[in-house]
C-alpha positions in Angstrom: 72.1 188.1 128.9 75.1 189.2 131.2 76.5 191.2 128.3 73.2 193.2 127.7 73.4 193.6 131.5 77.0 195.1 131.5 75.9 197.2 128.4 72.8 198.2 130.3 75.1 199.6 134.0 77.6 201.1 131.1 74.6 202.8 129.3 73.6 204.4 133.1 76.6 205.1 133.9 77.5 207.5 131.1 74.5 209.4 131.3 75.0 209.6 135.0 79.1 211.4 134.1 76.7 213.4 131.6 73.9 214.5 133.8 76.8 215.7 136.5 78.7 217.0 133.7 76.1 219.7 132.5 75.6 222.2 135.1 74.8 224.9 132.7 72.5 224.4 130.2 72.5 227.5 128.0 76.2 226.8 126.9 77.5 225.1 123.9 77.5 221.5 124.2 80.8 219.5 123.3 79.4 215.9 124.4 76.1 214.7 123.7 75.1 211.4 125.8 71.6 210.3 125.9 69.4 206.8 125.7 66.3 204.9 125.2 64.7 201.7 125.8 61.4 200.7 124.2 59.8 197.7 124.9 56.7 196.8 122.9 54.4 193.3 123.6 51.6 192.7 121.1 48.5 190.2 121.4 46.6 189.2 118.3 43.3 186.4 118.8 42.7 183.8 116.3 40.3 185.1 113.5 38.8 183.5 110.3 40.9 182.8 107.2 39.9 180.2 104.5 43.4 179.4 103.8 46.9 180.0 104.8 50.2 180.7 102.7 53.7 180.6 103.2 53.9 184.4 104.0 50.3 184.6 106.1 49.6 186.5 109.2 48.9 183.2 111.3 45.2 183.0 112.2 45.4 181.5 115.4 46.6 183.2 119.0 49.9 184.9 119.2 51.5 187.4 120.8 55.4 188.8 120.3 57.5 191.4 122.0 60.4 193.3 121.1 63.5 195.4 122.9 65.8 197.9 121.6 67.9 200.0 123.3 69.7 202.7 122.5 72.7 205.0 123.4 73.5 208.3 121.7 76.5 209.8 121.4 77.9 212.9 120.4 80.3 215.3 120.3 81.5 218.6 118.7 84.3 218.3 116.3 84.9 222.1 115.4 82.7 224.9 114.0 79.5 223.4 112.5 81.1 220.2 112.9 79.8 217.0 114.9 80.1 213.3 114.9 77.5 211.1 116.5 77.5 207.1 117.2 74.8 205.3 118.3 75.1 201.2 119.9 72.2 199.7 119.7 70.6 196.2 121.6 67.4 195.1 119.3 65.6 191.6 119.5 62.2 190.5 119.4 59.8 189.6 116.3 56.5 190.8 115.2 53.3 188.7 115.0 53.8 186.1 112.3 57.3 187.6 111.8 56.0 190.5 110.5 54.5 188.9 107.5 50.7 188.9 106.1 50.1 192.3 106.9 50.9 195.1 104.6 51.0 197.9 106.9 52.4 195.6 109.6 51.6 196.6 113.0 54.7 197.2 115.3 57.5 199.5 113.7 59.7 198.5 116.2 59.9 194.8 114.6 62.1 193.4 111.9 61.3 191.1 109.5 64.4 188.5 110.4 64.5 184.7 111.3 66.3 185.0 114.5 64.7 187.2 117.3 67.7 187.2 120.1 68.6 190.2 120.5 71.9 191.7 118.6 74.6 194.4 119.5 75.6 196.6 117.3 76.3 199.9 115.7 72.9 201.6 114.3 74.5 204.8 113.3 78.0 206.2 113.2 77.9 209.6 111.0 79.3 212.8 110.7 77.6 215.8 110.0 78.7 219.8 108.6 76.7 222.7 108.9 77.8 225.7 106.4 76.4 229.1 107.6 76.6 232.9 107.7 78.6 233.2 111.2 77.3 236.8 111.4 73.2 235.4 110.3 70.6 235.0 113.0 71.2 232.2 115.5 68.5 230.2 117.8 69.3 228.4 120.5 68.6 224.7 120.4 68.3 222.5 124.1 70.3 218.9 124.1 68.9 216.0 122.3 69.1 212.4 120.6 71.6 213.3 118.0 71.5 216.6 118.9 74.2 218.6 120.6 72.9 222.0 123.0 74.1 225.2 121.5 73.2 228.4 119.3 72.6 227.6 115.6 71.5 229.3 112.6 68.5 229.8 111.4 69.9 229.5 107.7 72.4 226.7 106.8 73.3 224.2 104.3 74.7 220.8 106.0 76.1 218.2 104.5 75.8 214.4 106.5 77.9 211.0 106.0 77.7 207.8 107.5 75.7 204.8 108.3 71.9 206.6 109.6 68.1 205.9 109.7 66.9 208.2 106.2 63.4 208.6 108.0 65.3 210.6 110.9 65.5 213.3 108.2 63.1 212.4 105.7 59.0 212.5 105.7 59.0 213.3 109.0 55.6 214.4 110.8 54.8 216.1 114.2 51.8 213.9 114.8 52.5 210.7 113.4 56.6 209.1 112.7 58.1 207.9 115.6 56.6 204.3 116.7 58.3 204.4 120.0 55.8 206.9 121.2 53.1 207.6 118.4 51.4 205.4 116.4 53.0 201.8 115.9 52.1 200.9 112.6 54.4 200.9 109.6 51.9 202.5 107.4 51.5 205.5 109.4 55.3 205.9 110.5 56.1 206.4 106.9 54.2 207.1 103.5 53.7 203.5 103.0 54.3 203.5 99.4 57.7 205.3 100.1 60.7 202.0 99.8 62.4 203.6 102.3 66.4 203.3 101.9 67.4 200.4 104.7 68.5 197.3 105.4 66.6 194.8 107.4 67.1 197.1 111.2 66.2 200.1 109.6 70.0 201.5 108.3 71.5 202.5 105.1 75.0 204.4 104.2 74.0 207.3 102.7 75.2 210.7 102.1 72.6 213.8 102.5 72.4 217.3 101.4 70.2 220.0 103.3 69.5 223.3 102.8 67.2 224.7 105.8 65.2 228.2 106.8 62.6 228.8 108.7 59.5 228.4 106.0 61.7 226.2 103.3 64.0 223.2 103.7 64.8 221.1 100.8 66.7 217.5 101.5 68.3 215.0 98.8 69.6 211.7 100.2 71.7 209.1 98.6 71.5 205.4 99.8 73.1 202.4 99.5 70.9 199.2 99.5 70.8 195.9 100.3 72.2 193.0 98.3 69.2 190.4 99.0 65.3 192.3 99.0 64.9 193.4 103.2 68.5 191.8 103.5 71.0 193.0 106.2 73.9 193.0 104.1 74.7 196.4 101.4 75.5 196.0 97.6 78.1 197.8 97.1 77.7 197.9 93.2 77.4 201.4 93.8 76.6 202.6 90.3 74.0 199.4 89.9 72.4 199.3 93.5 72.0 202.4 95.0 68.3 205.0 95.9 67.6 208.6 95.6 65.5 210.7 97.7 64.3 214.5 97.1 62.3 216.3 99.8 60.6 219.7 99.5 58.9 221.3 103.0 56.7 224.7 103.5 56.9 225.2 107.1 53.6 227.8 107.5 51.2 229.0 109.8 47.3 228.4 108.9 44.6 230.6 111.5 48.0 231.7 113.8 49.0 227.6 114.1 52.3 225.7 112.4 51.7 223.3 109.8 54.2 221.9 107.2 53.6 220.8 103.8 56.3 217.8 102.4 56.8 216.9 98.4 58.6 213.9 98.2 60.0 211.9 95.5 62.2 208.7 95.1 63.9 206.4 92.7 65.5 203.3 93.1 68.1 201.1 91.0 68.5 197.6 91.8 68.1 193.8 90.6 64.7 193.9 91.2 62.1 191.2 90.1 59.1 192.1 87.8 55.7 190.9 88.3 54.7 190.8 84.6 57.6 188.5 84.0 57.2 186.5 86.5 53.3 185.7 86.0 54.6 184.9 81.8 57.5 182.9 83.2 54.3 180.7 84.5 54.8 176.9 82.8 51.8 176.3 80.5 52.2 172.6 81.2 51.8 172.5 85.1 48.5 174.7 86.4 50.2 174.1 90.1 53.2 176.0 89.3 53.8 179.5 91.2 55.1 182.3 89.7 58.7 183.4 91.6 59.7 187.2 90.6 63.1 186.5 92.9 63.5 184.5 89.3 63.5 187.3 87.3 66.2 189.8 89.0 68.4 191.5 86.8 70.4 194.8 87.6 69.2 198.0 85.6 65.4 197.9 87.0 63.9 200.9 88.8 61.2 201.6 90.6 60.0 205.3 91.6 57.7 207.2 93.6 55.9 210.0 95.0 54.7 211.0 98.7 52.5 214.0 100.3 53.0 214.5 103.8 50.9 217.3 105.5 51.0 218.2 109.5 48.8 221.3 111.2 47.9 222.3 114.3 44.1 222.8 115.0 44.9 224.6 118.4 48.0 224.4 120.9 46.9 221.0 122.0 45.3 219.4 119.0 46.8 218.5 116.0 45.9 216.2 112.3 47.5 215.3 109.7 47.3 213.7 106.3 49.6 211.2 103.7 49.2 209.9 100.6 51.9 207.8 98.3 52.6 206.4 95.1 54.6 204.2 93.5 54.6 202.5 89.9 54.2 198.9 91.4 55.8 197.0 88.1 59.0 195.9 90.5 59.4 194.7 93.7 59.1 196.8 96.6 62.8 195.7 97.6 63.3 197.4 101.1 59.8 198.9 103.3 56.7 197.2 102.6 54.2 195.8 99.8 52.3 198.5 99.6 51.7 200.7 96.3 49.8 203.3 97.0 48.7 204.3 100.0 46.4 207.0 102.3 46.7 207.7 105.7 45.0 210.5 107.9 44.4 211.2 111.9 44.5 213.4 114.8 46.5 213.6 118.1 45.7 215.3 121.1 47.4 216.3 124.0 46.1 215.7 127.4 46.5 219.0 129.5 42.8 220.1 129.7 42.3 217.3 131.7 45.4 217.7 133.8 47.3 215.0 132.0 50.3 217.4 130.3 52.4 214.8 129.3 50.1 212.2 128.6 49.0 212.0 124.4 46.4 210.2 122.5 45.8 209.7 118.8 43.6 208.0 116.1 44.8 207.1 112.9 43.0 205.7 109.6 45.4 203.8 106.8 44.0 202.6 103.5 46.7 200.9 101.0 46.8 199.2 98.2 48.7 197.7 95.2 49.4 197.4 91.3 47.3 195.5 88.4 50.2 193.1 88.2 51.8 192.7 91.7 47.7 191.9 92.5 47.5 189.0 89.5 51.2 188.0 91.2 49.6 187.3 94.1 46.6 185.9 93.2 48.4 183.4 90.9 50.1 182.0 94.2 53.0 184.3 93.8 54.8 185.7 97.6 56.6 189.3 98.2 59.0 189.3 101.2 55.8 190.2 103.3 53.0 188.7 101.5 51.7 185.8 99.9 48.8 183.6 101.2 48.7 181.2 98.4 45.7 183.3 96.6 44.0 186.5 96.9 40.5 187.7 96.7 41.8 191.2 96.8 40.3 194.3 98.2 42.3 197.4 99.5 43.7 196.7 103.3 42.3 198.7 106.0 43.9 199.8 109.3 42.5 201.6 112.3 44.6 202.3 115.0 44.2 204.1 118.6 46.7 204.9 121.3 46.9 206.5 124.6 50.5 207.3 125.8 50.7 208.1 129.8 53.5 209.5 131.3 54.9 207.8 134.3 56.8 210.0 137.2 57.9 212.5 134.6 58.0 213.1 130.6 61.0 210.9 130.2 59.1 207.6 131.0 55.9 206.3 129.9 53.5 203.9 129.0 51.0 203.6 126.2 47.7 200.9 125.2 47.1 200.4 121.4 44.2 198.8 119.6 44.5 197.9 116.1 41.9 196.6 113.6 43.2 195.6 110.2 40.2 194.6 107.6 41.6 192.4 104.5 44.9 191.8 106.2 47.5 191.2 103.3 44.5 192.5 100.8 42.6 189.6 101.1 39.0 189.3 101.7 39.1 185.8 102.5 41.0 186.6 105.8 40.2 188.7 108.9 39.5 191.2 110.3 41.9 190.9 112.2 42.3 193.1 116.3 45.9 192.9 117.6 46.1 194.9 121.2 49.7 196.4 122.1 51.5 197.6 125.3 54.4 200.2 124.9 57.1 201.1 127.6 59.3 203.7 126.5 61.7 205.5 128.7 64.4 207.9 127.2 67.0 210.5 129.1 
């Protein structure tokens, strides 16, 4: 606790140098310092299940809560060129750990057996931006990861180092950033998207970007981890590694912005197969449970698709829609057991009613999963988030509603969640399930 403390007075200190530091805020910015804390608490009551499995969301009473904290740091290297770190304090769990719910509902939770909170470094990367130093430049205001300064409007970057792929990948307007949007995991991401990461959310990857104002396309590679949702990377680089290739349409529909996003992965790893592991079923013992961690052999691949689409209705209202795909014959080794998923909502900001900092939203997910990792789990079979032992399957559905209110200024609020969840895990036989959340965010 003391060292969190000292890390804490260290984090305020530095923004404090920082804050003094930029007395004019249209010039270039050579040091970047800036932080957030999120603290999320979750309350789920008991509800009806007929059984429980290894991997169930628990049907009795529970609540959880988790920290992180966050400092970013940046500075300008040279021309184009910037390097940013960011120390991180995370701890906390999930309900149940996490488990038994396919679109699990805080994405601010990792799926790990010890909760105390850990130090460490989230992200350490360097990025290069290649540009027409005579083109068209736009003035961009300090930010996380972001340094104040002019920059063009066309460029080609090129980023290294140890970084979250969703800061740069599927990203949506209305509905990505847990720490003050929606909280579940199937609405910060295209839930059928294995998003690159270890267990905290990280991956070393390398990314290519070529930006203008209507098109951007993105291609990431990533490293993965060793174990399926482990903490620790294979570096069998040419067995173990995912790709990721982005297309967006930045337009306006009826004088509003919207964006279109086309996205498309594939990942290599020692992945377990369902088929295999339902045949590898012993024809002499009707207890035994199929294990697909048995089957794991390098040269498996698993691949996907993902539609992301964000407008504007008016200046203060805005929807947005998802879908995602993936072929569901190998495990899901890194986001979340879902193989195919839909997910649409709206989010409105507050100003008409004097409120201009305060937002709400409501959000709808539907998900689903493959003929065989179904018959997987049915058989007794468990993923890294699921497995109750059986399954009377039916597609899980998740309902969630927000209301984010700003305390003193923009940089500090607080927001209420509900969330219903119908067939938690996929499985009639279980739920519905209501988990109610409180959300303190503060960030400078």
């Amino acid at each position: 606790m003391k060292n969190h403390i000292l890390l804490y007075l260290t984090f305020s200190f530095l923004l404090s140098v920082n804050s003094f530091a930029q007395n004019d805020s249209t010039k270039d910015e050579k040091i970047s310092i800036h932080y957030q804390t999120t603290v999320i608490w979750q309350y789920k009551p008991s509800f009806h299940s007929n059984y429980n499995g290894a991997n169930s969301l628990i049907n009795t009473e529970d609540n959880q809560t988790t920290l992180t904290s966050t400092l970013f740091l940046g500075i300008k290297l040279w021309e184009g060129g910037s390097f940013f770190v960011n120390p991180e304090i995370a701890g906390g769990s999930g309900l149940s750990g996490a488990l038994g719910v396919a679109s699990s509902t805080n994405g601010e939770s990792y799926r790990v057996g010890n909760p105390k909170p850990r130090i460490s470094f989230a992200r350490y990367f360097f990025r290069q931006l290649f540009y027409d130093k005579k083109g068209i430049k736009e003035y961009q205001s300090s930010d996380i990861n972001q340094l104040a300064g002019k920059v063009p409007d066309k460029y080609f970057s090129v980023t290294i180092g140890k970084l979250a792929v969703p800061d740069y990948f599927d990203n949506n307007k209305f509905s990505h950033d847990p720490r003050t949007q929606f909280l579940s995991w199937g609405l910060m991401s295209n839930g059928a998207w294995d998003v690159p990461s270890n267990t905290f959310g990280y991956s070393p990857s390398l990314i290519l970007e070529w930006v203008t104002k209507k098109h951007e396309l993105r291609y990431a590679f990533s490293l993965i981890p060793e174990e399926i949702n482990g903490p620790v990377i294979d570096w069998h680089i040419n067995k173990a590694h995912s790709q990721t290739l982005e297309y967006t349409y930045n337009y306006k529909f009826n004088n509003q912005p919207g964006a279109f996003r086309l996205l498309g992965y594939y990942t290599n790893t020692h992945m377990g197969n369902y088929a295999e592991a339902l045949q590898s079923i012993s024809i002499i013992s009707n207890n035994n449970q199929p294990d697909v961690s048995s089957t794991r052999i390098y040269g498996r691949a698993k691949y996907g698709f993902g539609l992301n689409i964000e407008q504007n209705i008016n200046n203060n209202l805005g929807c947005f829609i998802k879908a995602s795909w993936n072929d569901g014959k190998n495990e899901n080794w890194m986001y979340s057991e879902i193989d195919h998923s839909l997910s649409l909502g709206i989010s409105k900001n507050m100003i008409n009613y004097g409120r201009k900092d305060d937002n709400m939203g409501i959000a709808f997910v539907i998900s689903g999963i493959s003929k065989s990792h179904k018959e997987y789990l049915e058989a007794g079979g468990k993923g890294f988030i699921l497995g109750d032992g059986s399954l009377n399957y039916s597609l899980e559905q998740l309902v969630e509603i927000y209301y984010s209110a700003s305390l003193i200024n923009d940089d500090m609020n607080i927001s209420g969640a509900y969330q219903l969840i119908i067939n938690p895990g996929y499985n009639k036989d279980r739920g519905p399930v209501s988990v109610f959340s409180i959300r303190f965010h503060y960030q400078i």
